[in-house]
C-alpha positions in Angstrom: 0.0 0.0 0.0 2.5 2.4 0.8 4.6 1.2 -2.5 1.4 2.3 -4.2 0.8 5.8 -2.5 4.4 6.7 -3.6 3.6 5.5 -6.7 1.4 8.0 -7.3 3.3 10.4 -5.4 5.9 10.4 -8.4 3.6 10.2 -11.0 1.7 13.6 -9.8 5.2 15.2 -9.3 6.2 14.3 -12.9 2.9 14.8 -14.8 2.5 17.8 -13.2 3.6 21.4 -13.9 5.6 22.2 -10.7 8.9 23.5 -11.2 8.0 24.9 -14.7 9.2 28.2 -13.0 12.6 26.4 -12.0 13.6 25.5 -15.8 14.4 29.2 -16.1 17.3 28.4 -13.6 20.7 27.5 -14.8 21.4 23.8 -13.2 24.3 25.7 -11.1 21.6 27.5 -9.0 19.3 24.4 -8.8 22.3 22.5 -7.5 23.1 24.7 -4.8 20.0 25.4 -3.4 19.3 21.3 -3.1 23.1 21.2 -1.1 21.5 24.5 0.9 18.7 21.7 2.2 21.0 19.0 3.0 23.5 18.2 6.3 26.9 18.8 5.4 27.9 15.0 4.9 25.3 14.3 2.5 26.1 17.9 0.6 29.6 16.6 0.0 28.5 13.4 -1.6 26.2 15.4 -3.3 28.4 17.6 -4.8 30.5 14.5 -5.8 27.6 12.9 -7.6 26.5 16.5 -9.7 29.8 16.9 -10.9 29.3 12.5 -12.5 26.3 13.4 -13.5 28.1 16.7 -15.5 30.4 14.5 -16.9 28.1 12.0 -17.8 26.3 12.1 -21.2 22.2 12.6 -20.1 21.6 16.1 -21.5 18.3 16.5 -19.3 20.7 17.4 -15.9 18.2 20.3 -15.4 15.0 18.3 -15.0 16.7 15.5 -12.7 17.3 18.7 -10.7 14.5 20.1 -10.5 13.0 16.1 -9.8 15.8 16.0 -6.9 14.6 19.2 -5.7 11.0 18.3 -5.0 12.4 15.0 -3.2 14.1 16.8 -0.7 11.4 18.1 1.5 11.6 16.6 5.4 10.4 13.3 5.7 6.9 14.8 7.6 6.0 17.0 4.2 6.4 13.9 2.4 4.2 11.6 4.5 1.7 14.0 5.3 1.5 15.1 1.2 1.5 11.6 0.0 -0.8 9.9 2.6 -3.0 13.1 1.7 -4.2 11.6 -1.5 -7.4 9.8 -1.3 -7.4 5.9 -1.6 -9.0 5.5 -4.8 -9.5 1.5 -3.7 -11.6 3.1 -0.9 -14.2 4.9 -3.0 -14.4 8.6 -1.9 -17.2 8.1 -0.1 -16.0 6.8 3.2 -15.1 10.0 5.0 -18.8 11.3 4.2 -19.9 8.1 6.2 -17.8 8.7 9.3 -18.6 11.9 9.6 -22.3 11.9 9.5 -22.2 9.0 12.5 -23.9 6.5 10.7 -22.8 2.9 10.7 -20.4 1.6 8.4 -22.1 -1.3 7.9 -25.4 0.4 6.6 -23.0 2.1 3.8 -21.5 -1.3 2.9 -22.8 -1.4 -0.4 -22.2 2.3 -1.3 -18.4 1.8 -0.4 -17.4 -1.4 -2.6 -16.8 0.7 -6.0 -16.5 -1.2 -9.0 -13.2 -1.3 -11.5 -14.8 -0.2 -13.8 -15.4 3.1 -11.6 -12.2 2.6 -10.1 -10.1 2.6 -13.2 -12.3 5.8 -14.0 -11.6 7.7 -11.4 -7.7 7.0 -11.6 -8.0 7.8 -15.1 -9.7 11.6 -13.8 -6.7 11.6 -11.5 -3.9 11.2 -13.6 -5.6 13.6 -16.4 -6.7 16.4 -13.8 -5.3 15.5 -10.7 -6.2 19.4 -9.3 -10.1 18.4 -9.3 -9.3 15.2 -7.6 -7.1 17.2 -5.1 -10.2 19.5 -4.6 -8.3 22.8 -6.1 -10.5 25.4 -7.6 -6.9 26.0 -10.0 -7.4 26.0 -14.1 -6.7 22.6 -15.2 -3.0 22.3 -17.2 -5.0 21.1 -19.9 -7.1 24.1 -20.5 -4.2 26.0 -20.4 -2.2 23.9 -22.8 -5.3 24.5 -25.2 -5.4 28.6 -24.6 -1.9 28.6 -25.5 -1.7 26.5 -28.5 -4.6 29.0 -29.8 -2.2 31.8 -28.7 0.8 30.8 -30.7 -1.6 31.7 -33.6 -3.0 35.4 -32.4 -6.2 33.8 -31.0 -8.1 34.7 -27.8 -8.7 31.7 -25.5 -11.0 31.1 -22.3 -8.0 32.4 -20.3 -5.5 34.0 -22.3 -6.9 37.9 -23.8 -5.6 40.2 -26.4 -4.4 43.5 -25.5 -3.8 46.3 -27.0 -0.4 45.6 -28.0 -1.1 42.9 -29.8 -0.2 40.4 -26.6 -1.9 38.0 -24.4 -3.1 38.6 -20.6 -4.4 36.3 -18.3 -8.4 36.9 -17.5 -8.2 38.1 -13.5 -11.0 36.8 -13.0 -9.5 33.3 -12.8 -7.5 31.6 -10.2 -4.3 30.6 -10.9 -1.0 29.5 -9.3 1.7 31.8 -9.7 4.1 29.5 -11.1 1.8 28.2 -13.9 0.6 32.1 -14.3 4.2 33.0 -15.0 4.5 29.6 -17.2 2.0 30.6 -19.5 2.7 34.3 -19.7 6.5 33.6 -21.2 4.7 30.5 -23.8 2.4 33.4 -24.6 5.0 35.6 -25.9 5.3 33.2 -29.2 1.6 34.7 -29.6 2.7 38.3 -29.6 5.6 38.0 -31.9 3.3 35.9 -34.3 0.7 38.9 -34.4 3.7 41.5 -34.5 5.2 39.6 -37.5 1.8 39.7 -39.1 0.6 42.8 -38.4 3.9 43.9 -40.0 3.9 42.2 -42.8 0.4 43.3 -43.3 1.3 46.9 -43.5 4.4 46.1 -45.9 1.5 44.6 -48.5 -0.9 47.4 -48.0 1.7 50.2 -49.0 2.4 48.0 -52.3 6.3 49.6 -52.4 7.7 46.9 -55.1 9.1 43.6 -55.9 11.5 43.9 -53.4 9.4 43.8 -50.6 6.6 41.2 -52.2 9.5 38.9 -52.0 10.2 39.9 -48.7 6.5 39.0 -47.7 7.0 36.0 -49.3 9.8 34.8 -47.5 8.5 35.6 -44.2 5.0 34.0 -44.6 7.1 30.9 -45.5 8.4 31.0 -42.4 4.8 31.7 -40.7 3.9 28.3 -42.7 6.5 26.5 -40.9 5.2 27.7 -37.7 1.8 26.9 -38.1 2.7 23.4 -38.6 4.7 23.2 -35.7 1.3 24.2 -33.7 -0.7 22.0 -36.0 2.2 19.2 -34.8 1.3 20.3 -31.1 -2.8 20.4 -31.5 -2.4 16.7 -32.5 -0.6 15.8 -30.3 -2.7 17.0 -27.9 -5.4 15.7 -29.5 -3.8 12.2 -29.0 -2.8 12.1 -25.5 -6.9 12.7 -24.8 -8.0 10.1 -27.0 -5.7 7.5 -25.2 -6.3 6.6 -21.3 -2.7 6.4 -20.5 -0.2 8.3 -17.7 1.7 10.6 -20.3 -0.4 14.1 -21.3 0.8 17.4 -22.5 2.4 19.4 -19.9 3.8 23.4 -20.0 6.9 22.1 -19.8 6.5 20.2 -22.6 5.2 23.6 -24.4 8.5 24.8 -23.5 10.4 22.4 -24.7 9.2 22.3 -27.5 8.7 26.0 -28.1 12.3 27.0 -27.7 13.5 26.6 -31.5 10.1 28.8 -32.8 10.9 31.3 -30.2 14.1 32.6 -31.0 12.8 32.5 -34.8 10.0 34.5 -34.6 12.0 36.9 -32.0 14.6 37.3 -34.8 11.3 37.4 -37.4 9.9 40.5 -35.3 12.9 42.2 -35.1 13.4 41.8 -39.1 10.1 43.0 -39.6 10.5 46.3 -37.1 13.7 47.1 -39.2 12.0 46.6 -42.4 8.9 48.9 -41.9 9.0 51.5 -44.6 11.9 50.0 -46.6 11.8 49.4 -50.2 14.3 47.8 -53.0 18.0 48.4 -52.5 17.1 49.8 -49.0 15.1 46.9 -47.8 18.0 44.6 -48.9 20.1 46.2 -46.8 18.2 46.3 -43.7 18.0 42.3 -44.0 21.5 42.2 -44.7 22.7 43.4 -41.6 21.2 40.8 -39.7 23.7 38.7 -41.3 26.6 40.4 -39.4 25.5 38.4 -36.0 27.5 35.6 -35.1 24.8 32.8 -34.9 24.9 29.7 -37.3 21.1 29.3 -36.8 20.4 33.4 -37.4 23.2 33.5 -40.1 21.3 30.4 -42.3 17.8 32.2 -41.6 18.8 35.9 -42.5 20.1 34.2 -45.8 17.3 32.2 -46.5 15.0 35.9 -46.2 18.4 37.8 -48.2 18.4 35.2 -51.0 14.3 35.8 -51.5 14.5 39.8 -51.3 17.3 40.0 -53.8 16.5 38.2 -56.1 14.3 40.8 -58.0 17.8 43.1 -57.4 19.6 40.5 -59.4 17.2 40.2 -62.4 17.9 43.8 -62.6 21.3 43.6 -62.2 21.8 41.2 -64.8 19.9 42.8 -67.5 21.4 46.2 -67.1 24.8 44.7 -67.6 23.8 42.4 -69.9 21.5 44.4 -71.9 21.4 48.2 -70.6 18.1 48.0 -69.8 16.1 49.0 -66.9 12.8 47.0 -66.0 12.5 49.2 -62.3 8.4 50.6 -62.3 8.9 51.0 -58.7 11.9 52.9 -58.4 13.9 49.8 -56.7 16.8 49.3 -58.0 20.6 51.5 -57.2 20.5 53.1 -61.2 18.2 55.2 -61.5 16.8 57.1 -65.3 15.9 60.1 -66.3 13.4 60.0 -69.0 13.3 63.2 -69.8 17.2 64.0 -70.9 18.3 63.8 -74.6 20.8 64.7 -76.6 24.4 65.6 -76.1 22.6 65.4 -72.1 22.3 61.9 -72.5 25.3 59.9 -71.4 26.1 62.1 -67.9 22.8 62.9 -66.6 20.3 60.0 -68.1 21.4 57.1 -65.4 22.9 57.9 -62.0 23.3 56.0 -58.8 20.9 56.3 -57.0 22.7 56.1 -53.2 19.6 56.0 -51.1 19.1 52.1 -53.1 22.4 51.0 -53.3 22.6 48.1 -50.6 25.2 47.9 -48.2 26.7 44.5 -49.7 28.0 46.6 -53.4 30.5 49.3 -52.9 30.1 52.3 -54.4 33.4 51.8 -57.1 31.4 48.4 -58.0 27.9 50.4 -58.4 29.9 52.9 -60.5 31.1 50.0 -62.6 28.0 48.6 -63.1 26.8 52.2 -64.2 29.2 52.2 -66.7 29.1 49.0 -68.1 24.9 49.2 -68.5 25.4 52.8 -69.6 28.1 51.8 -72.3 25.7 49.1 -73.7 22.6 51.6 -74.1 25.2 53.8 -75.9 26.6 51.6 -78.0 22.7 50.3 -79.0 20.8 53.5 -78.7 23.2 56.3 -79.9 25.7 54.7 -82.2 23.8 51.8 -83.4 26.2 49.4 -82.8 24.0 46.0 -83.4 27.0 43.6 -83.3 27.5 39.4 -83.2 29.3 41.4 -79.9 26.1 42.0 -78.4 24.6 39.0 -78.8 27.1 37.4 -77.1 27.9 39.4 -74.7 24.1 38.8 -73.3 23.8 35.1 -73.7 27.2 35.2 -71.6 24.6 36.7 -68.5 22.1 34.6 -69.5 23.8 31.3 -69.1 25.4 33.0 -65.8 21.8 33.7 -64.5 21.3 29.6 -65.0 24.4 28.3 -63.5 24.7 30.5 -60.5 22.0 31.4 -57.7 21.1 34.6 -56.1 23.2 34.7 -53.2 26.4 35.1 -55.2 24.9 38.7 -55.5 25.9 39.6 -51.8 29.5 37.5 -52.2 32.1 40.4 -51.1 34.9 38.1 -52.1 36.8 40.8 -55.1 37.5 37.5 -56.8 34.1 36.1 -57.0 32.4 34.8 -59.7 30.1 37.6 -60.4 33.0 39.8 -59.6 34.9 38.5 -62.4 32.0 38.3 -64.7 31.7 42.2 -64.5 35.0 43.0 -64.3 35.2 41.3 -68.0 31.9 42.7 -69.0 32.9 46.2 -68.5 36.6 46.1 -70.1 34.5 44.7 -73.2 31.5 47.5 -72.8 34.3 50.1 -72.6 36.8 48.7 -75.4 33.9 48.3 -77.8 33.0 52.1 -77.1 36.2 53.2 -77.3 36.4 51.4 -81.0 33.4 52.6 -81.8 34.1 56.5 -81.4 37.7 56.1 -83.0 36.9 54.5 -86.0 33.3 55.5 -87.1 33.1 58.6 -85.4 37.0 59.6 -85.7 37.4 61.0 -82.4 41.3 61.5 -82.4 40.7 63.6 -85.3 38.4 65.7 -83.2 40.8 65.6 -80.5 43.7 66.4 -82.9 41.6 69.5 -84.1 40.8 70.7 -80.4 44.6 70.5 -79.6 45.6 72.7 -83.0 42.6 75.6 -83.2 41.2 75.9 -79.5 44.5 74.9 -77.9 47.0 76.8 -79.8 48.6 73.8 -81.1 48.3 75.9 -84.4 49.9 79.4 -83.2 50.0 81.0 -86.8 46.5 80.6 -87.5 45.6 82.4 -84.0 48.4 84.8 -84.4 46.6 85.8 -87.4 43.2 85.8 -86.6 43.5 88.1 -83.5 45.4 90.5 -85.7 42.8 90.3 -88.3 40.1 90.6 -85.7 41.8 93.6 -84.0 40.0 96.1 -85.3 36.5 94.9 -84.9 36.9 93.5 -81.4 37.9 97.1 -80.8 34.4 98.1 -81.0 31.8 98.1 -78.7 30.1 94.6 -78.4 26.6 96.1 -78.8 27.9 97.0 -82.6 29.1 93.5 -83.7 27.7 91.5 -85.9 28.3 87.5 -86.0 28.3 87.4 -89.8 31.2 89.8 -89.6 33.3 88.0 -87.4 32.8 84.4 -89.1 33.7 86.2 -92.3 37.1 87.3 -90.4 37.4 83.4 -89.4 37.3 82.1 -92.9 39.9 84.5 -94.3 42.1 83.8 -91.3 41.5 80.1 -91.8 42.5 80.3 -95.7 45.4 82.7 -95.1 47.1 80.0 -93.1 48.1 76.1 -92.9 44.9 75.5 -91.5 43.6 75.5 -95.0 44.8 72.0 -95.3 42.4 70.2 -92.8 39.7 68.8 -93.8 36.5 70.5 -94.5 34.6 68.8 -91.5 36.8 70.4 -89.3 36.6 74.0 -90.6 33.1 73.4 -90.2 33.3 72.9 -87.2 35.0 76.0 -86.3 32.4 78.6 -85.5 32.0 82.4 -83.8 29.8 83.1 -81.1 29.1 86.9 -79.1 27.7 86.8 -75.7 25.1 89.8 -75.1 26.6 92.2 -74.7 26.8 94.8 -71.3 27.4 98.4 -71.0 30.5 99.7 -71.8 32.0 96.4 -72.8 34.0 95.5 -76.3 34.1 92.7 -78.6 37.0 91.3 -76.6 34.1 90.5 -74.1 32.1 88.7 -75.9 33.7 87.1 -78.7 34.5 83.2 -78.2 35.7 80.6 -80.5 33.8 77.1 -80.8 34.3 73.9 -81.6 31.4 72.5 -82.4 30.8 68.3 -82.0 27.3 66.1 -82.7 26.2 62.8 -82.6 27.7 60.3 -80.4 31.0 62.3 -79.8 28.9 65.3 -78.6 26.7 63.0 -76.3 30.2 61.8 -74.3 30.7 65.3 -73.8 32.9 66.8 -75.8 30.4 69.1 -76.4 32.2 72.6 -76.6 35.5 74.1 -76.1 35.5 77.8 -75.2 38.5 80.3 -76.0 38.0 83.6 -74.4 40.6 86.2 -75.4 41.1 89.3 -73.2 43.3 92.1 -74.5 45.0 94.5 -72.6 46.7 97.4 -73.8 49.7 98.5 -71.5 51.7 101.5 -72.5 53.6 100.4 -75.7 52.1 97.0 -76.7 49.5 94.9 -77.0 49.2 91.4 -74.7 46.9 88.8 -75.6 45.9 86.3 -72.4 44.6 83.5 -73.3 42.4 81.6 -71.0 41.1 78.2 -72.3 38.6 75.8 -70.7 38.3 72.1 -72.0 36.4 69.5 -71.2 36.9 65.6 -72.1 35.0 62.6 -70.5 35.3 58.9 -72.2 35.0 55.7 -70.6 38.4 54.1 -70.7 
């Protein structure tokens, strides 16, 4: 009989949810304070046998603890708690009989209780063993159940939404602190569920881009996994009631089991808070830096999320460099375009970087590389015409490389990575091809060569004579010039001298301008001497070389200053 009582004893102390509060202790503190209950002999051997079981290889040391810890109340405690429990052999129904004063032997009958009432009522004590006990406490079951709907944002019998989004207990109900304080921490995974979809909520509503639908994408991925851990738990649950056996669900198992989808969704929440408001390049970035922490498990989940979110980026990327072409309707991507500029306007103020998208993982010399390169292409295919076998092979060279490699070789800051390489080669060919292009359609060095000898001075007896021949008429004041006059100057000047020989392209490129004119300013002020460029050559900027010339007339002689301004941008 006494075998029996302990019996049960052990199986209420392990079925139940005493000492949830203690697995919050390192097994340190749990050792000391059992050696803080014990006479020093048997503290010593104690110690001796903690620091076996440390070595040994069971890896639950905390709940042996806490198991230990229960076992060491005085020897009175224990009797008078274990020979507390009701006999269930004995029916319930004797201690009603002996206190009314009627005779035990005119209750016979009502206290011979059958097995099959027998087994029932052990069954009722080993699945609610606080109703046996006569406790008015909320059954571990129902609060298993409250939590599990919890987990998913739902309000329970017990557990209520507040206003934060988190889960209080109703104060109307009675319940032990230390299962109060159990289910309080388990109700936290219900919070961070409804902050992580309340977030993601608002990220949808604003509709800011491909970027962030990925990044909704990847994080209700993640919510999927966690609904099937709690759909794992609900049958579980669902389970232990269906079979009459001694194992049920406990809040320790909750949080055992709960540990792993914790620390995800607390690492979820806190993506999600960063994220709020972030688009494209920007959003990237906020992800990425959750990569910098030093934990495996948060390292592989961050990159899981990263590889999701940039993979729009890299479609981009890929077909700018492969094709200069921008597919951005949502303004997502670090190169930005302005639709508006033409012309000569076209190559330095069309695309730009645009800084506030350029994610933290491409430097800004690699953005300004893949500028150039896409920039080159569009160039090449929308200025010059340039429809080449080049071309063609230069973008099934990206489109095999979108194949063979995945996203996350996009955020590789290895300089000798693959993608690395793959753009270090594309943009030597993007800029050699241009280079080609310019010189031998478009005959830039002659251009350059007739910069250096007219605007320059690399032709001195040709501007020697000019400003002599325009001596007289710069003399005058500005508001009496006339352009036609002056241009007529330039060609004598022009056919007077060795500049006679250059071709006629160039000379017709040579051109006059006045500026308006001020009061009491000469043609000296005004006058300036172009070279005039078009087409591709002009686009790059080479767009206009200005000559002032200033004379001042000292005492005996005349000085010419010469102050020239040139301005020369090519990709090389």
């Amino acid at each position: 009989e006494v075998i029996r009582k302990w019996m049960r004893f052990s199986l209420d102390v392990l079925s139940s949810s005493q000492g949830v509060e203690s697995l919050q202790e390192d097994e340190i503190t749990l050792a000391c304070n059992i050696k803080d209950k014990l006479p020093h002999c048997d503290a010593l051997q104690f110690d001796k046998l903690f620091h076996e079981l440390q070595d040994g290889p069971l890896k639950n040391r905390t709940q042996i603890l806490i198991f230990l810890m229960n076992m060491c109340h005085s020897a009175d405690q224990l009797k008078k708690r274990i020979f507390s429990v009701p006999d269930l052999k004995l029916g319930l129904t004797s201690c009603v009989a002996s206190s009314s004063g009627q005779r035990p032997d005119m209750h016979a009958s009502s206290q011979i209780v059958s097995v099959s009432n027998t087994d029932k009522i052990t069954g009722d004590f080993l699945t609610n063993p606080n109703k046996i006990l006569g406790e008015e406490n909320v059954s571990e079951d129902v609060l298993v159940q409250d939590l599990i709907y919890s987990f998913q944002g739902i309000e329970g019998k017990i557990l209520k939404l507040d206003s934060n989004y988190g889960f209080q207990i109703d104060p109307m109900l009675n319940i032990d602190r230390s299962r109060k304080q159990a289910t309080l921490r388990l109700s936290e995974l219900g919070y961070l569920h409804n902050i992580v979809q309340k977030g993601l909520e608002r990220i949808s509503a604003a509709s800011s881009g491909q970027v962030a639908d990925s990044f909704v994408a990847a994080l209700h991925s993640k919510l999927s996994d966690y609904y099937r851990f709690i759909a794992t738990i609900q049958e579980e649950v669902n389970r232990v009631h269906s079979q009459s056996g001694l194992y049920r669900v406990t809040l320790s198992h909750l949080h055992l089991w709960a540990y792993e989808p914790l620390e995800t969704l607390k690492w979820l929440a806190s993506i999600v808070r960063t994220c709020q408001g972030q688009k494209g390049g920007a959003l990237a970035s906020a992800v990425y830096e959750f990569s910098n922490y030093g934990d495996a498990y948060v390292k592989k989940l961050v990159k899981g999320i990263l590889e999701s979110v940039c993979d729009p980026l890299y479609n981009m990327l890929i077909k700018w460099i492969a094709d200069g072409e921008l597919d951005d309707p949502y303004r997502e991507f670090f190169i930005e375009t302005c639709a508006d500029i033409t012309g000569d306007r076209m190559w330095h103020e069309k695309y730009q970087v645009r800084s506030s998208m350029l994610p933290s993982f491409i430097t800004k010399t690699r953005a300004k590389q893949i500028l150039g390169t896409g920039k080159g292409i569009n160039f090449l295919r929308e200025v010059c015409k340039d429809i080449t076998p080049w071309q063609g092979k230069h973008t099934d060279m990206f489109k095999n490389f979108i194949e063979e490699y995945k996203v996350d070789i996009l955020f590789d800051m290895d300089p000798d990575g693959r993608l690395q390489t793959m753009m270090n080669v594309a943009y030597k060919e993007t800029s050699t091809r241009v280079v080609e292009v310019l010189t031998k359609q478009y005959h830039f060095m002659d251009h350059l060569h007739a910069i250096k000898g007219y605007l320059l001075l690399g032709q001195g007896h040709f501007i020697q004579h000019l400003m002599h021949l325009l001596e007289l008429e710069l003399d005058k004041p500005a508001s009496s010039l006339y352009p036609h006059n002056i241009s007529s100057i330039l060609e004598t000047g022009i056919r007077a001298t060795s500049a006679k020989i250059d071709d006629t392209d160039v000379h017709g490129r040579l051109d006059v301008r006045l500026l308006a004119p001020s009061e009491n300013e000469t043609g000296w002020d005004v006058f300036i001497l172009d070279y005039n460029v078009s087409g591709p050559i002009g686009t790059v900027r080479l767009t206009k070389f200005y000559t002032f010339y200033n004379v001042k007339r000292p005492a005996r002689n005349t000085i010419y200053r010469t102050t020239s301004c040139a301005q020369l941008d090519v990709i090389i």
